[in-house]
Structures are given as C-alpha cells and as structure tokens.
Biopython code that builds the backbone (N, CA, C, O; Angstrom):
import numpy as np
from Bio.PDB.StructureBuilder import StructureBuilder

atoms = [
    (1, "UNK", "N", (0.839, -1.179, 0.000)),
    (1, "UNK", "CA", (0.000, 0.000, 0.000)),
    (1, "UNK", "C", (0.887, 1.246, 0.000)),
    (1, "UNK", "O", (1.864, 1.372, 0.738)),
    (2, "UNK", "N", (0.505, 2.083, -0.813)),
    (2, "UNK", "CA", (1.166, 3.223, -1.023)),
    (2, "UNK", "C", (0.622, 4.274, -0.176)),
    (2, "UNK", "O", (-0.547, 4.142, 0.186)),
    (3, "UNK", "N", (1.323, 5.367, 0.224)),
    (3, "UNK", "CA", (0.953, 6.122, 1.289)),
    (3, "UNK", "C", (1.610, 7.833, 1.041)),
    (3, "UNK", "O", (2.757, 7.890, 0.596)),
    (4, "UNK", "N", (1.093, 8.778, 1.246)),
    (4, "UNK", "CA", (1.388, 9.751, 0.362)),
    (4, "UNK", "C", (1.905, 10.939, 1.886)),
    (4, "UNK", "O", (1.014, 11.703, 2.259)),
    (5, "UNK", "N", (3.145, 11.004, 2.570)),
    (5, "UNK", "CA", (3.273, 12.266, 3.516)),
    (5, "UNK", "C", (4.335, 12.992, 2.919)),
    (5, "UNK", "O", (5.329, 12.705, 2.253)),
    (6, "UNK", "N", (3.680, 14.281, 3.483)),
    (6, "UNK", "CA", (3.981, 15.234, 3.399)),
    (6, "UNK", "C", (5.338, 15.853, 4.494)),
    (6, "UNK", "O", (6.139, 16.779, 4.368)),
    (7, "UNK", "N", (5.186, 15.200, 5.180)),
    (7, "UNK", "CA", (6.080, 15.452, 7.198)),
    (7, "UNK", "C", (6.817, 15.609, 6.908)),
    (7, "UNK", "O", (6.723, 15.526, 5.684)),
    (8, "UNK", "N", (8.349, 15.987, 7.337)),
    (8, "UNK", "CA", (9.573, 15.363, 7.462)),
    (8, "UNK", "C", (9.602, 14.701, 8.540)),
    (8, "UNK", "O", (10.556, 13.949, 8.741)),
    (9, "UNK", "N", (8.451, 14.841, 9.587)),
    (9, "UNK", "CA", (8.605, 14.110, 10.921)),
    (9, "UNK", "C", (7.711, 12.716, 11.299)),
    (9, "UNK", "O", (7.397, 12.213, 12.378)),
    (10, "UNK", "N", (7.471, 12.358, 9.975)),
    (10, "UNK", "CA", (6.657, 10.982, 10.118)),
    (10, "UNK", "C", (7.724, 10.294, 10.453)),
    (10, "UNK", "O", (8.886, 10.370, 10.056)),
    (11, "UNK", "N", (7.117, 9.484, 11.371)),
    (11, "UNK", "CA", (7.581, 7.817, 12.447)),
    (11, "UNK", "C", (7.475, 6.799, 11.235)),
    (11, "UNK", "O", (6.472, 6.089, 11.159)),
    (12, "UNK", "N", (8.512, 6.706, 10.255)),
    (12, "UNK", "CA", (8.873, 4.794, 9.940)),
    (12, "UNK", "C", (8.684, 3.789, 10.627)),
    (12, "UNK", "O", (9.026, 3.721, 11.808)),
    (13, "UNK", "N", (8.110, 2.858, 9.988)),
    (13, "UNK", "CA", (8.463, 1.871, 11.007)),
    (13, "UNK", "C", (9.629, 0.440, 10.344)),
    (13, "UNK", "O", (9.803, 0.398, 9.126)),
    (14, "UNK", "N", (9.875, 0.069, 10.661)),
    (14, "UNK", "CA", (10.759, -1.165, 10.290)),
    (14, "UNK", "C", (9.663, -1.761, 9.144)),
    (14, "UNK", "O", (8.445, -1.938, 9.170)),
    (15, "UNK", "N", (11.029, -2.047, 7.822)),
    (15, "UNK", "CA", (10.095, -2.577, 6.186)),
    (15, "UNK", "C", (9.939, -1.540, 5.424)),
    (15, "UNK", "O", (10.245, -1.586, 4.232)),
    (16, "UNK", "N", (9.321, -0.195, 6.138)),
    (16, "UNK", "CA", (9.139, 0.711, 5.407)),
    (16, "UNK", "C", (10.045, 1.136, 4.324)),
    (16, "UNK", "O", (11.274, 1.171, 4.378)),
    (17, "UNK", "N", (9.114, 1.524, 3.114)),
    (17, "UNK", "CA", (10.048, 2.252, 1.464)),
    (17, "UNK", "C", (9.727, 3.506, 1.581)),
    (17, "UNK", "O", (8.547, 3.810, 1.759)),
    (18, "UNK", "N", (10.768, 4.511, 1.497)),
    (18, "UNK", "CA", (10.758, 5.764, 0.972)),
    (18, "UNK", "C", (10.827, 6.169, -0.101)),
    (18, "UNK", "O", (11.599, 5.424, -0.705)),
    (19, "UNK", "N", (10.344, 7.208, -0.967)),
    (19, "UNK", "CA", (10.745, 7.192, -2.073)),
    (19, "UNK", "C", (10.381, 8.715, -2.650)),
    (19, "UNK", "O", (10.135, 9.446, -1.690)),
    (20, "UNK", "N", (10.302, 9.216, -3.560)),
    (20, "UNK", "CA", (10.337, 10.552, -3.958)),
    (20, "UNK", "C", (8.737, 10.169, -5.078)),
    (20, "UNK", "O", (8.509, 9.229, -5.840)),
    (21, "UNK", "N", (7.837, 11.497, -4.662)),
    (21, "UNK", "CA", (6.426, 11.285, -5.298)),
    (21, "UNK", "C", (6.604, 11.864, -6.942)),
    (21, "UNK", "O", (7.153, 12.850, -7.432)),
    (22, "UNK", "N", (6.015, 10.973, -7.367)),
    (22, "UNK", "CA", (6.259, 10.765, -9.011)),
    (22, "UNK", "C", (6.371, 11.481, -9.541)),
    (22, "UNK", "O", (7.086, 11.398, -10.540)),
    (23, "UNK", "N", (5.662, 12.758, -9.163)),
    (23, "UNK", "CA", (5.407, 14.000, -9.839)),
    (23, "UNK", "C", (6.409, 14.815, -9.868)),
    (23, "UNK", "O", (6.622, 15.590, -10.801)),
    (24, "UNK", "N", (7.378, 14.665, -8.458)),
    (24, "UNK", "CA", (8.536, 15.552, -8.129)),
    (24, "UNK", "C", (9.806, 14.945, -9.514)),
    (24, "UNK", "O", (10.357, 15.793, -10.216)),
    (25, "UNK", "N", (10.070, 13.581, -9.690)),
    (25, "UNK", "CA", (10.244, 12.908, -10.741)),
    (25, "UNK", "C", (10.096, 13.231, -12.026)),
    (25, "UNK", "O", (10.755, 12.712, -12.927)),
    (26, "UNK", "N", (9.247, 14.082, -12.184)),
    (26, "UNK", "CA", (9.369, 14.236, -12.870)),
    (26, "UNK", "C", (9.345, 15.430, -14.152)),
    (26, "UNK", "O", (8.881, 15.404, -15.292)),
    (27, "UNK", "N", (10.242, 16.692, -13.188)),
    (27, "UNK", "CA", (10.723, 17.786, -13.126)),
    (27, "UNK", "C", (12.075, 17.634, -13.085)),
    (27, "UNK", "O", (12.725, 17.710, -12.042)),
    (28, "UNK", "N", (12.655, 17.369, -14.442)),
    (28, "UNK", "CA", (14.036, 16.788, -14.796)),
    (28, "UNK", "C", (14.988, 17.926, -13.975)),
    (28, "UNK", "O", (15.958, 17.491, -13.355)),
    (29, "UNK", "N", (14.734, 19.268, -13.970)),
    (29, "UNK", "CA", (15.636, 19.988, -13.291)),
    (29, "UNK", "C", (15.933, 19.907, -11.874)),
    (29, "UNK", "O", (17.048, 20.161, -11.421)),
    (30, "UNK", "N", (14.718, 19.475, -11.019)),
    (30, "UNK", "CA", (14.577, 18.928, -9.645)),
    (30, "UNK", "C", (15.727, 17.602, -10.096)),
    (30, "UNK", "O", (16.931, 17.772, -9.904)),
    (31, "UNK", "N", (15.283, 16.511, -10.606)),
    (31, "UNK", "CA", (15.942, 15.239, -10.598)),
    (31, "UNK", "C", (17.435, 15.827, -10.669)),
    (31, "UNK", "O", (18.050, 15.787, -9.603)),
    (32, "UNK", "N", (17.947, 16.244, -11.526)),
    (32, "UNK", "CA", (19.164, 16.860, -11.906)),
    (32, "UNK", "C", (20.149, 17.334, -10.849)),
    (32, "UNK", "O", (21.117, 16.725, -10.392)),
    (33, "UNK", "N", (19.656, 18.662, -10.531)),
    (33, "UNK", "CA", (20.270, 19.349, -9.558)),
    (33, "UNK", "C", (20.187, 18.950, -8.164)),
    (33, "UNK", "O", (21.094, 19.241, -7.384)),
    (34, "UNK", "N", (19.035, 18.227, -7.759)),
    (34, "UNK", "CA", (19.114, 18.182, -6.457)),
    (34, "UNK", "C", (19.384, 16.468, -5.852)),
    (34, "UNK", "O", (20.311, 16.055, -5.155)),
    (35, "UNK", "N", (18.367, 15.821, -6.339)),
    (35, "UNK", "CA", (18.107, 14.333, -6.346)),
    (35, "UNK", "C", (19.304, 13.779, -6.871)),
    (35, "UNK", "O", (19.942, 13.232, -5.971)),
    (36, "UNK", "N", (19.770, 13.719, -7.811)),
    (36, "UNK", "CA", (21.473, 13.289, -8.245)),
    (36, "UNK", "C", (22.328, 13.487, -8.027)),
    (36, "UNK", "O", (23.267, 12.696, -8.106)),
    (37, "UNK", "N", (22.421, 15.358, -7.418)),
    (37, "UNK", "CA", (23.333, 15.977, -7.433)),
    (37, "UNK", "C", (23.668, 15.236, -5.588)),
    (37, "UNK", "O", (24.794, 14.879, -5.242)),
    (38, "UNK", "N", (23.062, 15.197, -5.137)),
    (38, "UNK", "CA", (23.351, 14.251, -3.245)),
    (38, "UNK", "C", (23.367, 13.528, -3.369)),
    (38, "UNK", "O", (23.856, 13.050, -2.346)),
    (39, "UNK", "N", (22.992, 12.188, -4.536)),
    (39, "UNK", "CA", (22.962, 10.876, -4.759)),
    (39, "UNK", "C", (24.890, 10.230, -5.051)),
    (39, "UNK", "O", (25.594, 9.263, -4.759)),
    (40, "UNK", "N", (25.002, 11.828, -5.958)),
    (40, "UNK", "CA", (26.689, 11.306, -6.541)),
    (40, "UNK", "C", (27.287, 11.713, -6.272)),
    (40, "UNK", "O", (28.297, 11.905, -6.949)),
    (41, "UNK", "N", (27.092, 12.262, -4.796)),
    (41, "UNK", "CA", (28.599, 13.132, -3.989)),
    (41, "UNK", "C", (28.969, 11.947, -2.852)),
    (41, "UNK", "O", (29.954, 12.201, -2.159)),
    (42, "UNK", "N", (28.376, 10.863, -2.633)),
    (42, "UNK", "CA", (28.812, 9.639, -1.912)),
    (42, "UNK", "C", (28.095, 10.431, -0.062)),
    (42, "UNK", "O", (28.932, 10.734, 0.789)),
    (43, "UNK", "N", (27.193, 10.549, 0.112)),
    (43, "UNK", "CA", (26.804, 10.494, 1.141)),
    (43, "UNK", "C", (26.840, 9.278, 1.715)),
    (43, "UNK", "O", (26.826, 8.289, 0.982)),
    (44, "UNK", "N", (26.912, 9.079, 3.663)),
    (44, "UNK", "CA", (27.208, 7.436, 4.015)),
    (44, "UNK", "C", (25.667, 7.634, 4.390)),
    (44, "UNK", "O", (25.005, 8.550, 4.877)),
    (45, "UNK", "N", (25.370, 6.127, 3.857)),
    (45, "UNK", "CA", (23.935, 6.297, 4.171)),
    (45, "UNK", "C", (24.090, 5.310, 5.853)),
    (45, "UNK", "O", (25.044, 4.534, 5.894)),
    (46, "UNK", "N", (23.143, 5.384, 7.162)),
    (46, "UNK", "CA", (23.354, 4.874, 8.313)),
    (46, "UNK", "C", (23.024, 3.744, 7.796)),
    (46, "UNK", "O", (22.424, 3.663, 6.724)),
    (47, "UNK", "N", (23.500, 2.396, 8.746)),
    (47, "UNK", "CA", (23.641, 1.270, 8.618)),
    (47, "UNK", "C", (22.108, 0.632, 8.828)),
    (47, "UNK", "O", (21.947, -0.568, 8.607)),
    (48, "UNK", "N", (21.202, 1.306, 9.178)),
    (48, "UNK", "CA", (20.045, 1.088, 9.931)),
    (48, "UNK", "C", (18.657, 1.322, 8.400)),
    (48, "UNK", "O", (17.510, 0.876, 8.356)),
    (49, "UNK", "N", (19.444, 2.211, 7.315)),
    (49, "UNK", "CA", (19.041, 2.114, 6.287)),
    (49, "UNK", "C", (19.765, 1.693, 5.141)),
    (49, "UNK", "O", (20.992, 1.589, 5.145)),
    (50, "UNK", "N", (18.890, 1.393, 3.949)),
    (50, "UNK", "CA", (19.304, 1.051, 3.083)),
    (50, "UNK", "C", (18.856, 1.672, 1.437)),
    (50, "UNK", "O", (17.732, 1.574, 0.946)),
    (51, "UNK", "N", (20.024, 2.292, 0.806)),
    (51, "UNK", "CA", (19.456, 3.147, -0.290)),
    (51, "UNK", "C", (19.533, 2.364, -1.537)),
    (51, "UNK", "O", (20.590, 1.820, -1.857)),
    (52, "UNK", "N", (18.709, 2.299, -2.095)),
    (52, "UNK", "CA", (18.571, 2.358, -4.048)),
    (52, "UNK", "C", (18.873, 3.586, -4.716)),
    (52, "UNK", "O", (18.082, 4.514, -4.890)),
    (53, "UNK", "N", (20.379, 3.519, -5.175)),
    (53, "UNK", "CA", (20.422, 4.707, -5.844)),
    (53, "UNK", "C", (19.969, 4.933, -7.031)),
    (53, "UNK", "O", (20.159, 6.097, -7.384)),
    (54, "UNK", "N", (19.349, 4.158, -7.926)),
    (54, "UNK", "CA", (18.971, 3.541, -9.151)),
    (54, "UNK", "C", (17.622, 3.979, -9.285)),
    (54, "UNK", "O", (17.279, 4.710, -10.215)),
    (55, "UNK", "N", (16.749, 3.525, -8.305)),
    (55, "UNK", "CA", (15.126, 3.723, -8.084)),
    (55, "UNK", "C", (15.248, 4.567, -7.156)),
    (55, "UNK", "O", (14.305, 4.387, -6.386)),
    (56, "UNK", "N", (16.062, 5.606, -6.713)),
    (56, "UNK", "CA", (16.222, 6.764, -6.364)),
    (56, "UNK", "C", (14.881, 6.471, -4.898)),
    (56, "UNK", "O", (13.994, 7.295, -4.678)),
    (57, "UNK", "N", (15.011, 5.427, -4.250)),
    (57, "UNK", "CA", (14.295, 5.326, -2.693)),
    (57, "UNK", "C", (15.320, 4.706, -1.740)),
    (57, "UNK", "O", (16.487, 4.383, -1.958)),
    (58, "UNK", "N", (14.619, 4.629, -0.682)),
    (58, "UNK", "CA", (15.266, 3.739, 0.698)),
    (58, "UNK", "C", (14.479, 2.558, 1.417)),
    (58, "UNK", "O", (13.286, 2.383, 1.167)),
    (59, "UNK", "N", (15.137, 1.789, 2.274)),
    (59, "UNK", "CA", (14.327, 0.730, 3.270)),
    (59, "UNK", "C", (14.434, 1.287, 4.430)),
    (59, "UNK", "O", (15.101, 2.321, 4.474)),
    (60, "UNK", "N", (13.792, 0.750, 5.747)),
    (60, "UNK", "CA", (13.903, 0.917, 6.766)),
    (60, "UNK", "C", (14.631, -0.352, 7.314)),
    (60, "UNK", "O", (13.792, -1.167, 7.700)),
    (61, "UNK", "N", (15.751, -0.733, 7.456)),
    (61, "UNK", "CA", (15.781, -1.933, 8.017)),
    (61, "UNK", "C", (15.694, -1.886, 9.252)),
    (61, "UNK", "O", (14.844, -2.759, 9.427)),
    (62, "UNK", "N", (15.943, -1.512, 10.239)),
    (62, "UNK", "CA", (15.685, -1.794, 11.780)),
    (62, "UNK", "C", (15.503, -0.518, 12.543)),
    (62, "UNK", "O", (15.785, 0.519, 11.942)),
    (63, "UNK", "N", (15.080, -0.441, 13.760)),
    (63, "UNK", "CA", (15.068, 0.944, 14.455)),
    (63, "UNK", "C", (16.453, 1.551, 14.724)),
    (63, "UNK", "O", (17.113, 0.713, 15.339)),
    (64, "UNK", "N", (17.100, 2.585, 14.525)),
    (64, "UNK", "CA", (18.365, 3.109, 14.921)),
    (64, "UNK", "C", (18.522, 3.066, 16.542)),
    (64, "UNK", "O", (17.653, 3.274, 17.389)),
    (65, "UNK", "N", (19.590, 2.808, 16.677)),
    (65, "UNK", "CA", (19.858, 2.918, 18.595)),
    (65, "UNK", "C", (21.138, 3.450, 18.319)),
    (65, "UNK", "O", (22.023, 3.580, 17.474)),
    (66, "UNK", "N", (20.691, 3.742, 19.733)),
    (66, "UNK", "CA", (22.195, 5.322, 20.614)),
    (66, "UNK", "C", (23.059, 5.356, 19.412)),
    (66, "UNK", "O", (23.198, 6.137, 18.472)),
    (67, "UNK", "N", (23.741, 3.909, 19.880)),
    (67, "UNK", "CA", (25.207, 3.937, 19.248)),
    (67, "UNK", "C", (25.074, 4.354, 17.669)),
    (67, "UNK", "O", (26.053, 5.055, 17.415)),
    (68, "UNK", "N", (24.458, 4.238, 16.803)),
    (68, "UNK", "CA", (24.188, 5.106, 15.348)),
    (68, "UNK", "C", (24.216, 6.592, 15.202)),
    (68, "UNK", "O", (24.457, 7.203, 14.161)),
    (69, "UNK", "N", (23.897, 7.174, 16.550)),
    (69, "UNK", "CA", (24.157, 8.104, 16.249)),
    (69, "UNK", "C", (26.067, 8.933, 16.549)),
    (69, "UNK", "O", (26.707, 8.385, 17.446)),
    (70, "UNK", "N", (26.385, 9.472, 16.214)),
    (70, "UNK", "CA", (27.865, 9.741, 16.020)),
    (70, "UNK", "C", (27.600, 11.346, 16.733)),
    (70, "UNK", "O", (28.470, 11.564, 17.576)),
    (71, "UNK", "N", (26.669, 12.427, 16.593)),
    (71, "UNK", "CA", (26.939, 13.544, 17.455)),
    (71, "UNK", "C", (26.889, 13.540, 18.921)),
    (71, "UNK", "O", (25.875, 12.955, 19.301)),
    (72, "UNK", "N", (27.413, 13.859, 19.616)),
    (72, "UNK", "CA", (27.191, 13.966, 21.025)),
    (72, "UNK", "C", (26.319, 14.665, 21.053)),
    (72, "UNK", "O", (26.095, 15.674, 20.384)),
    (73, "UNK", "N", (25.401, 13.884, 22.318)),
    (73, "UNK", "CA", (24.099, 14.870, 22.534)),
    (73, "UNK", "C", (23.932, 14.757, 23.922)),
    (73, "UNK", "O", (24.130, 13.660, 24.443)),
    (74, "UNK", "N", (23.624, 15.646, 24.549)),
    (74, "UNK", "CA", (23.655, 15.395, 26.137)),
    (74, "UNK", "C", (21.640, 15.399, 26.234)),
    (74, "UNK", "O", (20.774, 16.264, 26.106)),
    (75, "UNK", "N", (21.651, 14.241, 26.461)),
    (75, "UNK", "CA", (20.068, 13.927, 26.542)),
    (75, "UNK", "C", (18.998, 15.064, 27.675)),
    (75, "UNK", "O", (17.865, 15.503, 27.475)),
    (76, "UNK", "N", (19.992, 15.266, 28.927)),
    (76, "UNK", "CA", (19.701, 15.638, 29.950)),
    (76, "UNK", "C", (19.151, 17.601, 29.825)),
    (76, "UNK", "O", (18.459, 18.334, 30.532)),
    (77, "UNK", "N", (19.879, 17.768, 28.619)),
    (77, "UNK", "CA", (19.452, 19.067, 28.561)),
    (77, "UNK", "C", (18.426, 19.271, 27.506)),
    (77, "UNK", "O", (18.116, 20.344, 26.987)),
    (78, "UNK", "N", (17.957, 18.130, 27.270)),
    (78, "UNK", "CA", (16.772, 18.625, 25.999)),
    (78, "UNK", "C", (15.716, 17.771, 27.341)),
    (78, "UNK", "O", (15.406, 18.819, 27.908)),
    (79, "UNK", "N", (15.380, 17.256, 27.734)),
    (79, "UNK", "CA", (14.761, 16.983, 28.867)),
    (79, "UNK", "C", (14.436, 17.872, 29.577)),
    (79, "UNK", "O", (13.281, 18.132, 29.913)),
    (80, "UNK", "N", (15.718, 18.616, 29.983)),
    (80, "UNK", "CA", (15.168, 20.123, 30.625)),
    (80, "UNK", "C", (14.548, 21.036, 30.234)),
    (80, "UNK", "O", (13.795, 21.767, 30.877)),
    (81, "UNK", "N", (14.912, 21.077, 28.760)),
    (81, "UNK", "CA", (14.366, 21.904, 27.872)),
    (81, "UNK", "C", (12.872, 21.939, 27.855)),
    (81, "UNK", "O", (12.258, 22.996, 28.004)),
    (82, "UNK", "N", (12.184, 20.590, 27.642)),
    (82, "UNK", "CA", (10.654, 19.937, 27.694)),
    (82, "UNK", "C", (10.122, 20.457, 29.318)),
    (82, "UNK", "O", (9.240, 21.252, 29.643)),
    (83, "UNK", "N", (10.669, 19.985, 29.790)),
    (83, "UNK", "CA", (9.993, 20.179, 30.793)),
    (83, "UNK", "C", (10.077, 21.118, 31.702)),
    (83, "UNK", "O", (10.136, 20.820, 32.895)),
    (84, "UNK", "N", (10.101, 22.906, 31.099)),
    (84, "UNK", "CA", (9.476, 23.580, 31.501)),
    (84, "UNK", "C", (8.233, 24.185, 31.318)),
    (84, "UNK", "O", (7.831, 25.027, 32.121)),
]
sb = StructureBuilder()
sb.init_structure("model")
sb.init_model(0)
sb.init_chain("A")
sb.init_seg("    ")
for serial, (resi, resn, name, xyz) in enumerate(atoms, 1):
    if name == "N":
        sb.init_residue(resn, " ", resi, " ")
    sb.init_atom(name, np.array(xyz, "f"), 0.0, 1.0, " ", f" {name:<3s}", serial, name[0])
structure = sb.get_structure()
C-alpha cells in the first residue's frame, strides 16, 4: 500500500520504502540538480538504512539505537528543555 506524507517528521516503522512522489520525478531539473546531485557526492547512508540509488528510494531496516548516532548529545538538557 502506497501512502502519500507530506512530514519530514513521520515515524517509519521497520520494512518501510521511501521514495520521492512521481510528480517531483518528474521535473528533470529537480531530478538533476538536487536528487542526483546528493545521490553522486557519496553520502554514508546509516547502517540502519538502506538506499537504491537507481530507483532513487530507501528501506527501513531496523530501528536506529544510541550507538548510530555519532553527534554527542547530552540527553539531559533537551529533557530540561521539555519540561518547563
């Protein structure tokens, strides 16, 4: 089933395909400059996903944990942050 968001903050869940909506596809200057142009500069994609550079989508393979992420983040102050 195909599913159409708009978010950047929609929740994946594990299985899930990403992919770029057909229409955006197919605005060769979009494809060009932007969609190719990040596709062929070798971004690392996280281990937790998996890209098709070909069919220009992704998988979800598993939920990301701590250790995937690489910035230090001190949890304790975005906690504080919330809860005022």
């Amino acid at each position: 089933m195909v599913k159409k968001f708009i978010s950047p903050s929609y929740f994946v869940h594990v299985d899930d395909v990403i992919s770029i909506a057909p229409r955006a596809l197919e605005i060769k200057a979009f494809v060009d400059q932007v969609i190719d142009k990040r596709l062929n500069i070798g971004i690392k994609v996280p281990e937790w996903l998996e890209l098709d550079k070909s069919a220009r989508k992704g998988k979800v393979l598993r939920n990301p944990v701590r250790s995937d992420i690489g910035t230090p983040i001190e949890e304790h102050l975005i906690v504080e942050l919330y809860s005022k």
